[in-house]
C-alpha positions in Angstrom: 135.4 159.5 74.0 132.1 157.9 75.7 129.6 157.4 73.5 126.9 158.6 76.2 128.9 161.6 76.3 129.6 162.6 72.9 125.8 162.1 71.9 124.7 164.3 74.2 126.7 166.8 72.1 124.7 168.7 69.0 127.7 168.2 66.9 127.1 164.5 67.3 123.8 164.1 66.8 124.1 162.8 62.9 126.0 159.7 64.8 122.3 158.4 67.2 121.3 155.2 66.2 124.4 153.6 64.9 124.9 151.2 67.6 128.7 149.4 67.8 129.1 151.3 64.7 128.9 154.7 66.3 131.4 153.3 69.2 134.2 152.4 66.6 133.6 156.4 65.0 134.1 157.6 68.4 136.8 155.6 69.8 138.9 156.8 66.6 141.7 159.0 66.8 140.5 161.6 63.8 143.8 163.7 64.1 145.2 164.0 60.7 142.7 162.4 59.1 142.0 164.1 55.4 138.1 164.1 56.4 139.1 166.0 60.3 137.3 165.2 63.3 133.4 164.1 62.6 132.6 167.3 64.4 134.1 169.2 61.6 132.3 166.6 58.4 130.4 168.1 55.9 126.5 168.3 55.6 126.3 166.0 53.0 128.8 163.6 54.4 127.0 163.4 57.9 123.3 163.2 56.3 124.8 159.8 53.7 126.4 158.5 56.7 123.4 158.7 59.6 121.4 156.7 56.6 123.5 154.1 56.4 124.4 153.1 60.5 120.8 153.6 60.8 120.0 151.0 58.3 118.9 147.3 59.1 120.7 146.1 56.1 124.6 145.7 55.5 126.0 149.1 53.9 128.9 151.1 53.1 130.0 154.5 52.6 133.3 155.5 51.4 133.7 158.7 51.2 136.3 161.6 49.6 139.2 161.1 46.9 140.6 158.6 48.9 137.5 156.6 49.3 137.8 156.5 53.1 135.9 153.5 54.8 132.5 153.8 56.9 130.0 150.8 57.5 127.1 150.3 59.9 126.7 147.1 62.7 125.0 144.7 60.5 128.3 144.7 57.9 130.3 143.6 60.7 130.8 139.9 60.3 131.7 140.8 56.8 135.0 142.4 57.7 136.6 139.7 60.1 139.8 140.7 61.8 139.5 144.0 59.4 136.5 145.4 61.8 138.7 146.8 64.5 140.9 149.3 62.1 138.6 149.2 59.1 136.7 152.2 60.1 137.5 155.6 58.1 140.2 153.7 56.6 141.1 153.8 52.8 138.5 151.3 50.9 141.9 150.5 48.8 143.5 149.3 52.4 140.6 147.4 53.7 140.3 145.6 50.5 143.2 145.3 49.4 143.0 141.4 48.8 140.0 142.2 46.3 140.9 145.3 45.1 141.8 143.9 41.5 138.2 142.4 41.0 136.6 145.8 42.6 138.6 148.1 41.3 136.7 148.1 37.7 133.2 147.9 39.7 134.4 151.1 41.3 135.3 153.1 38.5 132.3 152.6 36.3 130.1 153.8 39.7 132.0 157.0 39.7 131.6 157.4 36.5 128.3 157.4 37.0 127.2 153.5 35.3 125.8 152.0 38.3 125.7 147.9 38.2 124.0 145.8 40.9 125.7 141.8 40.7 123.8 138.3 41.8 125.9 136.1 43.2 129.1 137.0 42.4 131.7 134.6 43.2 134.2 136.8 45.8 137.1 134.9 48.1 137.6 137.2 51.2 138.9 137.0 54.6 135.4 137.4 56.7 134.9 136.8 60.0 134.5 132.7 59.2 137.9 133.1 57.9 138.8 133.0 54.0 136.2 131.4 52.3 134.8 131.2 48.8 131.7 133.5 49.0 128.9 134.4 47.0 127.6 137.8 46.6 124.8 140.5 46.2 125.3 143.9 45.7 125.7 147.2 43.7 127.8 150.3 43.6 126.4 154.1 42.8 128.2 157.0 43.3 127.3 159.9 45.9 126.7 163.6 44.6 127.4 166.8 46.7 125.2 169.5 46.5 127.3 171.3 43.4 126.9 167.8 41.7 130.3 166.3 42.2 131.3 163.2 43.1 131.4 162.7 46.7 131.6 159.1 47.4 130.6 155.9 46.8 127.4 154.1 48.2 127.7 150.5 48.5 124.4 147.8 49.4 125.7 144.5 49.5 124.1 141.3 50.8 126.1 137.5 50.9 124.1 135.0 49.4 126.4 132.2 50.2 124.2 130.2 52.3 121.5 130.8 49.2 123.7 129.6 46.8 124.7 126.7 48.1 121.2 125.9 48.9 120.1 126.5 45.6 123.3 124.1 44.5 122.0 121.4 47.4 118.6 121.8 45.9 119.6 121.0 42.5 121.3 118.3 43.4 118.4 116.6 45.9 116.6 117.0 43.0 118.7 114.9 40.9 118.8 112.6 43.7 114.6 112.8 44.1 114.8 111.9 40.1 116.6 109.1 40.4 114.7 108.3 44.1 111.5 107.8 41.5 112.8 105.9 38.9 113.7 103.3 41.7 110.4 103.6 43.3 108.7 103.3 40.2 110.8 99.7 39.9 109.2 98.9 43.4 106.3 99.8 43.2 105.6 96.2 40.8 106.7 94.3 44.1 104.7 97.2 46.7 101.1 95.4 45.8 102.2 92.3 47.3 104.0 93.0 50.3 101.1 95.1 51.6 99.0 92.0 50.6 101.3 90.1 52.7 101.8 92.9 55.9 97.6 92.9 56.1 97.6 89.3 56.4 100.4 89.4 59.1 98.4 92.4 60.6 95.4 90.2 60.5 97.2 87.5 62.2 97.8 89.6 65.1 94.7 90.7 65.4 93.4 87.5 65.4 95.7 85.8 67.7 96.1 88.9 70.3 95.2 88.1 74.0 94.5 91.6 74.8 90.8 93.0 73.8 91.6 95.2 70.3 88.7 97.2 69.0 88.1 100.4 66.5 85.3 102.7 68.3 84.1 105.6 66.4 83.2 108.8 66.8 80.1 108.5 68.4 81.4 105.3 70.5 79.7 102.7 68.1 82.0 99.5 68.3 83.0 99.0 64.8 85.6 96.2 65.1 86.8 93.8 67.6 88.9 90.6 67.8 88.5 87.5 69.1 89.6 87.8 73.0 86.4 89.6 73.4 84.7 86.2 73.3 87.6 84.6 75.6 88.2 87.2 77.8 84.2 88.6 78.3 82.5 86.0 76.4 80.8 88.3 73.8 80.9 87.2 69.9 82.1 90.0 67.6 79.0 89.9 65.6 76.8 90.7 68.8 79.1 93.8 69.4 79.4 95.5 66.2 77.0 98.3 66.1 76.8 98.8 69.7 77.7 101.6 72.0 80.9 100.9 73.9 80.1 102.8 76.8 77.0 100.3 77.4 79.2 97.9 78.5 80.9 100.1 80.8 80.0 99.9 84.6 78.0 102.3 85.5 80.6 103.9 88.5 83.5 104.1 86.0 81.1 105.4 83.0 82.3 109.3 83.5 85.7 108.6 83.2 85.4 106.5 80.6 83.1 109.2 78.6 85.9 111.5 79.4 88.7 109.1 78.0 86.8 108.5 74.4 86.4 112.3 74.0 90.4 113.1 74.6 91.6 109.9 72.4 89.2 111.5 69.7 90.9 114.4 70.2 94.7 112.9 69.5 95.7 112.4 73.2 97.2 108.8 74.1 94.6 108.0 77.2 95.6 105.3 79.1 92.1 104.3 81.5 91.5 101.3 83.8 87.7 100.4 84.0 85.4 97.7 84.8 83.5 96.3 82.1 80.4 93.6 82.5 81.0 90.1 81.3 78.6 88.4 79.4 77.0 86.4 82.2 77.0 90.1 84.2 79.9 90.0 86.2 82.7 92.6 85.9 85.7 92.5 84.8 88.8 95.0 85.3 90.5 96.1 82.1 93.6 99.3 81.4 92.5 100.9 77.9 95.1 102.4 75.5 93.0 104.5 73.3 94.7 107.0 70.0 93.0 108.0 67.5 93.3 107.4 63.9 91.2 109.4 61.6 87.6 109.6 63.1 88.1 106.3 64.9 89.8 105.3 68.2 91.7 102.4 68.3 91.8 100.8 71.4 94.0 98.0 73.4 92.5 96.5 76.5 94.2 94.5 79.1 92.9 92.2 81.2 94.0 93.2 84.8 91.0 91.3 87.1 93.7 89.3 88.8 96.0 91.7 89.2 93.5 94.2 90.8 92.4 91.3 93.3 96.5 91.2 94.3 96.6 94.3 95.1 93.4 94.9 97.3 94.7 91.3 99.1 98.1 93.3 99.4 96.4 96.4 100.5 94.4 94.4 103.3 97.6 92.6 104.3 99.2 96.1 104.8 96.5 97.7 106.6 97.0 94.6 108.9 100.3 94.9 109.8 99.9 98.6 110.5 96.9 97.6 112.7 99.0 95.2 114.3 102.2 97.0 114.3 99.6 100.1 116.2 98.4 97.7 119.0 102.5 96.8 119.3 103.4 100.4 119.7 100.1 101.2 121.9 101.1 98.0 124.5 105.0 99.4 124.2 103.5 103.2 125.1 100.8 101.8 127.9 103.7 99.5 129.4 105.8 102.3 129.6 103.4 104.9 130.8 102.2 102.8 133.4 105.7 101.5 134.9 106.7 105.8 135.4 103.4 106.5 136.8 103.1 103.6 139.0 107.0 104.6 140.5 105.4 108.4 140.9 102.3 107.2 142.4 104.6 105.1 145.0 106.0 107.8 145.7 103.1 110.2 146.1 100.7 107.8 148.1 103.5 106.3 150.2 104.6 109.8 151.2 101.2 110.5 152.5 100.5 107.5 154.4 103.6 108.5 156.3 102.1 112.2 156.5 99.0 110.3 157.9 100.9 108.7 160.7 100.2 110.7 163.9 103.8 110.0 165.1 105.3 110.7 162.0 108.1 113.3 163.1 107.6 116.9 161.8 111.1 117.2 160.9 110.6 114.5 158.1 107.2 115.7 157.0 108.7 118.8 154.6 110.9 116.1 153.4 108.0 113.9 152.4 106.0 117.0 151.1 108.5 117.7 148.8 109.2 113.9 147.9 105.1 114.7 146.4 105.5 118.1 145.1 108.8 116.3 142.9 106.5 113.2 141.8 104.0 115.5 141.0 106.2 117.7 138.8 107.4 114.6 136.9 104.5 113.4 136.4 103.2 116.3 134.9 106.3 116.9 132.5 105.9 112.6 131.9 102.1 113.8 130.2 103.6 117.1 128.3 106.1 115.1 126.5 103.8 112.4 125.5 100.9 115.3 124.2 104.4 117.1 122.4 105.3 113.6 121.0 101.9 113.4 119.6 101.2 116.8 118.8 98.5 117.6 121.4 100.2 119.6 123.5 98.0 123.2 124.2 100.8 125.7 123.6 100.9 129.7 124.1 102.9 130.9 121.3 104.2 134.0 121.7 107.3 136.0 119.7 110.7 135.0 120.7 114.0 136.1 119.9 115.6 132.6 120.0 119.3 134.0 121.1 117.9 135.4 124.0 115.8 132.0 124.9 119.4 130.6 124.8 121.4 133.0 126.1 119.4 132.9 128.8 119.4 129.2 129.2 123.1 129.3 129.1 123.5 128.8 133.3 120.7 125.8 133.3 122.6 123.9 130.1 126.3 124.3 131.9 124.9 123.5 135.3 123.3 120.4 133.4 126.3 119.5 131.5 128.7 119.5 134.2 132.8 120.8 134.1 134.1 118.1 131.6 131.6 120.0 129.0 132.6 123.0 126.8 129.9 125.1 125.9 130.1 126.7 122.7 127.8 129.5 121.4 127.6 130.7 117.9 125.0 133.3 117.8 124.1 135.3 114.7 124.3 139.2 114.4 120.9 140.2 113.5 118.0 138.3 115.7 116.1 135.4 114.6 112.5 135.4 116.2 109.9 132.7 116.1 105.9 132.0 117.0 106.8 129.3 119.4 105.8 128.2 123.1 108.4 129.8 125.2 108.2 127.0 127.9 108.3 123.9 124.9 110.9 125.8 123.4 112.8 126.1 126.4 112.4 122.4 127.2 113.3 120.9 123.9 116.8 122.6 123.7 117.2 121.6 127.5 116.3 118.2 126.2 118.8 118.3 123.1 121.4 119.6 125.3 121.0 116.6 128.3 121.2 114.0 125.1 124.1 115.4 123.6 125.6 115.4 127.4 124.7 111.7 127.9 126.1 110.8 124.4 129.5 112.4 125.7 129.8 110.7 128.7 130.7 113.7 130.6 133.5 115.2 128.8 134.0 117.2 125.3 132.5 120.3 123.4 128.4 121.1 123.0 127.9 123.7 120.4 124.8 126.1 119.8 124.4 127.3 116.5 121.6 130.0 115.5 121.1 130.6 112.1 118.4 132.3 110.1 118.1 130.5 106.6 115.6 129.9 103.8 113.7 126.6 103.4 113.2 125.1 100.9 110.1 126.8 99.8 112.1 130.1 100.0 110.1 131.3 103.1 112.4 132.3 106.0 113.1 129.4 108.6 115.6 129.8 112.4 117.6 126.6 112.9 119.3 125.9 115.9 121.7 123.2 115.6 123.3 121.7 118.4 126.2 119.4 117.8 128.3 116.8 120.3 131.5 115.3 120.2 130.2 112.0 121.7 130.1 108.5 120.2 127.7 109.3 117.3 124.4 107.5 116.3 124.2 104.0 114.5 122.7 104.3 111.3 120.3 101.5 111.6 119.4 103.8 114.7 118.5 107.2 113.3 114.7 106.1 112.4 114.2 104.9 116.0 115.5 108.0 118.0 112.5 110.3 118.3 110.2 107.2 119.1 108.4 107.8 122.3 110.3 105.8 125.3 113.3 104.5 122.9 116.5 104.9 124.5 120.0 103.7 124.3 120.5 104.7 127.8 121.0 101.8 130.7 117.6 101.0 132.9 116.3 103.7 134.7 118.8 106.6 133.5 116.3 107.9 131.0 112.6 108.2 129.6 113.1 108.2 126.1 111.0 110.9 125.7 113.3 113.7 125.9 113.7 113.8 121.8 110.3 112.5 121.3 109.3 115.6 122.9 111.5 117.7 120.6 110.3 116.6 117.8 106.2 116.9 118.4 107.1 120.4 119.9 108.9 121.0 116.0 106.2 119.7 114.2 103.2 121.3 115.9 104.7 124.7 115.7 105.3 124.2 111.8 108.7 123.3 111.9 110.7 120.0 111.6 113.9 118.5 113.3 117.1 116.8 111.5 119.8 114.6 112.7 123.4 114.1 111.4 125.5 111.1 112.7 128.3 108.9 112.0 129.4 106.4 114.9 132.6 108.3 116.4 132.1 111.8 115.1 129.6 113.1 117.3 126.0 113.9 116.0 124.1 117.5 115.4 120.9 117.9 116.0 118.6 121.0 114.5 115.8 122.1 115.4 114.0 124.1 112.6 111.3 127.2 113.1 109.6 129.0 110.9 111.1 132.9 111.7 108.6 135.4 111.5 109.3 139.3 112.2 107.9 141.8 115.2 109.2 142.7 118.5 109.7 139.6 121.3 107.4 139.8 123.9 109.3 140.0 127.3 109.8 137.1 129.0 107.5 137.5 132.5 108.1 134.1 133.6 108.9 134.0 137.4 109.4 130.7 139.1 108.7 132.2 142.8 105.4 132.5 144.7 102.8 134.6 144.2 103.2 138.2 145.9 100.1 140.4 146.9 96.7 139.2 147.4 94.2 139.9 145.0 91.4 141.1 147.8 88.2 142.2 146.8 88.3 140.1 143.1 85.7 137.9 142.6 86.2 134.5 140.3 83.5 132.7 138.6 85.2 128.8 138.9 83.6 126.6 136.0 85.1 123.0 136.2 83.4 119.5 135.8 85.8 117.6 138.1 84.7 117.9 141.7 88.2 117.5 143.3 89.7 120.1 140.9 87.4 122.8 141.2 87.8 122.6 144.7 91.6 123.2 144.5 90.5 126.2 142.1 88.2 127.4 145.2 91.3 127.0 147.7 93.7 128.3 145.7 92.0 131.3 144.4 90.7 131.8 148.3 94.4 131.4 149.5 95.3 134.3 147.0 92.7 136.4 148.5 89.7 136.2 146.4 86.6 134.9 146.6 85.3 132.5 144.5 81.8 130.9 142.9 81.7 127.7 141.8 79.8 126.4 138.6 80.1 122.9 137.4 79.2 123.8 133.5 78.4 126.1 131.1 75.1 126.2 131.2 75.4 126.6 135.2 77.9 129.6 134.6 75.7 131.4 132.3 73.1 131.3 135.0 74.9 132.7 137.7 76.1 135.2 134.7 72.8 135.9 133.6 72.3 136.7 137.8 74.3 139.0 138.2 77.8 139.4 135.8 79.1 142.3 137.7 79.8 140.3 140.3 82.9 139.0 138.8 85.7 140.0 137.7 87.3 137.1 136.2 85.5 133.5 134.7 88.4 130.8 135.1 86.8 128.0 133.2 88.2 124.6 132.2 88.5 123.8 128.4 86.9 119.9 128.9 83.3 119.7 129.5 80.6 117.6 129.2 77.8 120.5 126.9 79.3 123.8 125.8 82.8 123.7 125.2 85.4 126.3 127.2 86.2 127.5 124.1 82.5 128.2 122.8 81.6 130.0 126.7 84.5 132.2 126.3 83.6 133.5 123.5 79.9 133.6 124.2 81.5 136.2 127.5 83.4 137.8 125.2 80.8 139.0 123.1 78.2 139.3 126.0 80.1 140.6 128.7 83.4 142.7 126.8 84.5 143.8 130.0 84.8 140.5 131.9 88.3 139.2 132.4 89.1 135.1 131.1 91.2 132.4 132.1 91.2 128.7 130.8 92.7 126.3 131.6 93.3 122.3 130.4 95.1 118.9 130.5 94.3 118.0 127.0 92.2 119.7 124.1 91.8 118.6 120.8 90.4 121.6 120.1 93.4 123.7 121.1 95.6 121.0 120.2 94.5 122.0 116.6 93.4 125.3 116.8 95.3 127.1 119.6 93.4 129.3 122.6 91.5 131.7 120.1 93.4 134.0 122.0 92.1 133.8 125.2 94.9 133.3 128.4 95.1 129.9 129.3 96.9 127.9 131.8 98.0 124.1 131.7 97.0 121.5 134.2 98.7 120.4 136.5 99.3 124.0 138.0 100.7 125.9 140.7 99.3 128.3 143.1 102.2 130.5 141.7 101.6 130.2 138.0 97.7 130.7 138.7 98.8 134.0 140.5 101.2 135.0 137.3 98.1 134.6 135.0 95.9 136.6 137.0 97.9 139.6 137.5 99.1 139.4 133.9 95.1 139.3 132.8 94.2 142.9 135.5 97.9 144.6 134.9 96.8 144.5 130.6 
């Protein structure tokens, strides 16, 4: 029977409380018992039995003619491989090993001559086994209401561990006896050898190179050796009775205030300090301070020289870093200016050729988009360096990464060519992350072109999506893409995301591919990790933090802009001359009209003019006064109604702080992406 069931029963109710105790009553069969089923037990019976499995301390109850078994949980150990029968069973059958030593004990409790027994020697089979085992306890019968003999209530209490403590104890004391009588025969030769240890501790003390003094409470000096004269060429007599934190410097004086008071305490304090020489110089000493008594006794090392090494080390360091800086800067300008140089050939040789009156027509298209292609490398050239360093403006927005992929499935294949396997290994439930569509978009194009170029053309490139949890337990997206190419070097794996390093022959690659996918990682909180043996391929993962909410749909369109916007009317701020009169020409072409203000403080003007003029300020971030940033939101909280569009190269400010939420647009743009942001900005 469950014991939650049969409690919930009336008829059991005598049984609550009784723990494991209660479990063995129920989980007996009771048929043909003499005492019946405990549903059936008399009064008296259940009242003498709900006292004892209810009691803290080891007790039994037999019960009847027969003396029938019952014990509560704490009498368990007691029974050893007896407890899982001995319940309701004949005392004469659970004892029957020590029923010729209890069977006296029994009979003069029923007859009504109750004894209690200390420590009575009793070898039975607990649950430690047989063992020799000392014993508390006493026997007293049970009366029914008609005053007859019911049972037989038994407290009982092993004192074995007691006893043989009290036996240990007598004996340690015999030991501690004759421990005295030797010490008393010592103690004629203790005198002398602590003569002798205080002369070998005054030995030390003189002798010691390290500064020893006793300080006490109030940070008097009370005691010091000898090095204080060598080491800060003070006598002892000129210190004792001085303050100790007087000869402290006067920078490191709170600290060391703040050490004396914890060593006085009890704490160990371990403290480096300058303290002033005699002839007023300082001197760098590491205190061990611990107190004894009301005193601190303190151990000073001299560690001037070795504080000079370091700050000489320190210096050297900071010199190789400086120099190993202008190394990477003439690596990165070297590099920077053989690309731009090649794309500037391009650009201004094209248009000398456009320039040429005779210059055939069919070839000019050609040349125009020979420009339009240096141009777009040259723009992706500077986004991969701001990514590198983390300067890159970026419009995060929520992505579902599968779908980024999925999407990008066509571009990576096309990329990768027919001797390439694609593999994708997408998860069920969607992993989204806060990230710059575009940069995202570009750094697994750029994983996927390095894994391509490490296999040579041929073999498997697989894209894994996983949402995990970092290290910190918060929720992170990894996308892992793995090769089947020649694998990494070790003593390569440091150098791989360094800006222009490749492994690739001349002219077959930037190097800035991965250096791009790792400053896109790290400036949108995340992190990327390689794994790489030479010949078994390498997997890259790029690492997100995932963050919940609904992807924003993906409005990207790579083809020109569509209807005019007639009848709007931009307010262009930009510094540079030749760029705001692109803005001008391009916002003209796209059928608006456009005025021009080469600052803030010009814009505001033409604001304070007249701001229903406009409908939209498109403002670069850059500029020499007020900030892009700062005027947009001066509009926004001036003019609520006015539409805004930024736009920048470079910003430290949004490099570190985002676009405070206002659209922006990156330079070098198209007449197309200038049309997307507009009719995104009047279709909200």
């Amino acid at each position: 029977m469950r014991m939650s069931t049969a409690l919930s029963d009336p008829r059991f109710a005598f049984l609550e409380g009784g723990g494991e105790a209660t479990r063995l009553i129920l989980a007996r069969d009771w048929t043909g018992h003499p005492l019946g089923p405990p549903q059936e037990w008399p009064e008296a019976f259940r009242v003498a039995l709900s006292l004892v499995l209810n009691s803290p301390e080891s007790m039994i109850l037999a019960w009847g003619p027969d003396l029938h078994f019952f014990f509560n949980e704490t009498y368990f150990p007691l029974l050893g491989p007896r407890l899982s029968w001995a319940m309701g069973s004949r005392f004469d059958e659970v004892w029957a090993d020590a029923l010729e030593q209890a069977r006296p004990i029994i009979d003069d409790a029923l007859a009504g001559r109750t004894q209690r027994f200390v420590d009575l020697p009793w070898k039975l089979d607990t649950d430690r086994g047989e063992a020799h085992t000392f014993w508390s306890f006493s026997y007293s019968r049970v009366l029914d209401g008609e005053g007859k003999v019911a049972g037989l209530f038994i407290f009982t209490n092993e004192t074995t561990a007691r006893v043989h403590a009290d036996r240990a104890l007598r004996e340690s004391q015999v030991q501690l006896s004759q421990a005295l009588e030797e010490l008393r025969a010592l103690n004629v030769t203790l005198e002398q050898r602590i003569v002798e240890r205080t002369a070998e501790r005054d030995r030390m003390w003189d002798v010691s190179p390290d500064l020893l003094t006793v300080v006490g409470a109030e940070g008097i000096i009370h005691r010091v050796n000898p090095a204080w004269q060598t080491l800060l060429g003070y006598e002892p007599s000129d210190l004792i009775g001085r303050l100790i934190l007087d000869l402290v410097q006067d920078e490191d004086r709170p600290a060391a205030e703040k050490a004396l008071k914890a060593s006085l305490t009890g704490s160990v304090t371990r403290i480096e300090l300058r303290l002033r020489h005699a002839q007023g110089h300082d001197e760098w000493i590491a205190w061990v301070g611990a107190s004894s008594a009301y005193e601190v006794f303190g151990v000073g090392r001299h560690i001037t020289q070795q504080k000079a090494a370091e700050a000489a080390l320190r210096t050297t360091e900071e010199q190789l870093r400086q120099a190993q800086k202008l190394e990477a800067i003439g690596q990165l300008t070297g590099s920077v200016a053989h690309d731009f140089n090649n794309l500037l050939t391009v650009i201004r040789g094209s248009i000398d050729l456009l320039r040429r009156a005779e210059f055939p027509a069919e070839r000019r298209q050609r040349q125009i988009d020979a420009i339009a292609d240096a141009a777009d490398r040259a723009a992706k050239l500077t986004a991969q360096l701001l990514a590198f360093a983390r300067r890159q403006p970026l419009t995060p927005e929520i992505v579902d990464v599968g779908d980024s992929i999925t999407a990008l499935t066509d571009m990576i294949t096309t990329l990768c060519g027919p001797g390439i396997r694609l593999v994708l290994d997408l998860p069920d439930a969607p992993c989204r992350a806060h990230v710059d569509r575009s940069q995202l978009d570009t750094a697994i194009v750029n994983m996927a072109v390095n894994a391509r170029d490490a296999m040579a053309g041929q073999g498997q490139l697989t894209v894994q999506i996983r949402g995990r949890a970092g290290a910190t337990g918060k929720p992170q997206v990894h996308i892992a893409i793995a090769d089947t190419g020649e694998g990494i070097p070790p003593d390569r794996l440091d150098q791989i995301f360094e800006p222009f390093f490749t492994t690739k022959r001349l002219g077959a690659g930037t190097g800035l591919g991965l250096s791009q996918v790792f400053g896109f990682a790290r400036q949108s909180g995340g992190d990327v990790h390689v794994v790489s043996a030479p010949g078994q391929g390498a997997t890259f993962t790029l690492v997100l933090p995932q963050v919940d909410g609904l992807p924003v749909p993906d409005s990207r369109s790579s083809g020109m802009p569509g209807a005019p916007h007639a009848d709007r009317c931009v307010l262009v701020v930009e510094d540079n001359i030749e760029v705001g009169q692109f803005a001008v020409e391009a916002l003209r072409t796209l059928g608006c009209r456009t005025v021009i203000a080469t600052n803030a403080a010009a814009a505001i003007e033409e604001l304070n003019a007249g701001a229903e003029r406009f409908d939209l300020v498109f403002s670069d971030v850059m500029m020499p006064g007020q900030s892009g940033i700062d005027f947009a939101h001066d509009i926004a909280r001036n003019h609520p109604g006015l539409r805004i569009l930024l736009t920048s190269g470079y910003s430290q400010v949004i490099a570190d702080e985002g676009s405070h939420g206002f659209a922006l647009l990156r330079k070098p743009y198209t007449l197309a992406e200038l049309a997307q942001q507009i009719d995104r900005l009047f279709s909200r």
